[in-house]
N, C-alpha and C positions, 0 to 999 in steps of 0.2 A: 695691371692694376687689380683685376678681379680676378681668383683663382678659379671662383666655382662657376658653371654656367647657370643663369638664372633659369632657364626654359627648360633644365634636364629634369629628370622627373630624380624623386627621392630615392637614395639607394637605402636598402635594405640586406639585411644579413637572411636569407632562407635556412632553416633547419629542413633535415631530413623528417625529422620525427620529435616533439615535445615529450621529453621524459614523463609518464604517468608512471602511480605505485602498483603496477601489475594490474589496471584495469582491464588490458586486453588477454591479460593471460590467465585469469580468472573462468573458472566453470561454469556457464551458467548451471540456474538447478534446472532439473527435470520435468518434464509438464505432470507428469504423473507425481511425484516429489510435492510438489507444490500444490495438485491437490490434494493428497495424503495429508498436508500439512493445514487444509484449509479445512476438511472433515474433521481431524483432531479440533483445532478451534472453534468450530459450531457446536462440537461436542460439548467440552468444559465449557461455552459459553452457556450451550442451553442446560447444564447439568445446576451452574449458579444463577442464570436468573429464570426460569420454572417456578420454583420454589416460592421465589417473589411472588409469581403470577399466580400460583397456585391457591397460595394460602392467603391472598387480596379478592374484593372483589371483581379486578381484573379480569381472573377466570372465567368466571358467573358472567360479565356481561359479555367477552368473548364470545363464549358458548353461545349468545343470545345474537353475537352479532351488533350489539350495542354498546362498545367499550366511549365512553365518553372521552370528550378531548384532553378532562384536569388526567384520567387515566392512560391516554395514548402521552401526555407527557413525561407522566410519571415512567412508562415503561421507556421511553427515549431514554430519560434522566438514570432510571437503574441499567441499565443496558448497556451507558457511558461509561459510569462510574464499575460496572459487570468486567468491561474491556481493558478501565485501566488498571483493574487492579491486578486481572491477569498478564495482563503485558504491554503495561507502563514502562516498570522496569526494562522488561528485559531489550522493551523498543530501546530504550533512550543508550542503554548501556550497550547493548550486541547487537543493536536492528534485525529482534528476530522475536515473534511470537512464540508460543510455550510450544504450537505445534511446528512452527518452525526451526527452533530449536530442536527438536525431537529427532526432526529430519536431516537435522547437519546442512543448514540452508540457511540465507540472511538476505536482506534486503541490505542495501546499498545505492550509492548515488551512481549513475550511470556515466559521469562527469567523469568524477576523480577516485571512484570507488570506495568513498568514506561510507562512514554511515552515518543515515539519516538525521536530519535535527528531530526531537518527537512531534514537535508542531507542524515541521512538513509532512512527516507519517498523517499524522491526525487531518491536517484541514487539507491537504493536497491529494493525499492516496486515501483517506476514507472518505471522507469528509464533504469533497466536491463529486466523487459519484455517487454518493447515497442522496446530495440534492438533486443532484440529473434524476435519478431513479424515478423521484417525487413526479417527474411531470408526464401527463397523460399523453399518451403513445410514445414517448422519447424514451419514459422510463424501462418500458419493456421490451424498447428494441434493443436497448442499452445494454438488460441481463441478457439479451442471447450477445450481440456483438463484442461484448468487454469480456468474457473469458473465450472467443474465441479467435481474438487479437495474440493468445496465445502462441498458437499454431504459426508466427511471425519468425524470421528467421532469429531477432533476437528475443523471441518470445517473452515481453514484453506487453502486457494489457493496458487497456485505457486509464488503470491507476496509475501506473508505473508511466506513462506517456508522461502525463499530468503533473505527478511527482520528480518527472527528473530523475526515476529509480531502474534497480533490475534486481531481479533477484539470482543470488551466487551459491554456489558450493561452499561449505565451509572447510578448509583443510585441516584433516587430523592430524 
């Protein structure tokens, strides 16, 4: 009457291996690579907003040690708008900063090795450790621990945890 037994457990088809698009056979970059590529960016970062600061009186209360809060927002707010203009683009298009780019390196999903949507770059890999950073002792155990998550065999930091990301070689 009844073919199937009710009490067997569900059969399933097992794969050996779920086809990905060359995520495991991808290079990571280098520790050294990627910081090369993080110097570059502080660089041009500090080269266009300076200038702001310089020629505001940001500078002046700086130097004093008194930068008020409307100016701790301001320097947030240009500092944003500083990031995306240098690499907005080239995030959304080739998940790679300008010094990233420089380096023949790209950020990627560590998933399925797309790249990034920019809003996960944005609130997941900058975005939620620069708030960690903010809180008192967490922040600065943070800056020694998070770039030395590096040193991981898949050398991966606590943005990249956070984000779902890794960063890769780019092939010429």
């Amino acid at each position: 009457m009844y073919d199937q037994n009710p009490y067997a457990p569900p059969a399933a088809e097992i794969l050996d291996r779920i086809a990905q698009p060359d995520v495991e056979e991808t290079e990571l970059a280098g520790r050294g690579t990627r910081l090369l590529a993080a110097v570059i960016d502080g660089v041009l970062m500090a080269a266009l907003f300076f200038p702001w600061a310089f020629f505001t009186p940001y500078w002046e209360e700086a130097m004093k040690g008194e930068v008020s809060m409307a100016y701790q927002a301001q320097g947030v707010i240009v500092g944003l708008l500083v990031y995306l203009v240098l690499n907005g683009y080239h995030l959304a298009r080739h998940g790679q900063t300008l010094g990233k780019r420089v380096m023949g390196i790209r950020i990627v999903s560590a998933h399925d090795g797309q790249i990034l949507p920019l809003w996960k770059v944005l609130l997941l890999r900058q975005l939620s450790v620069a708030l960690i950073a903010q809180i008192p002792w967490i922040g600065p155990l943070l800056g020694l621990v998070n770039p030395l998550l590096i040193f991981r065999e898949d050398r991966r930091c606590l943005h990249d945890l956070i984000a779902g990301s890794k960063v890769i070689r780019v092939s010429d």
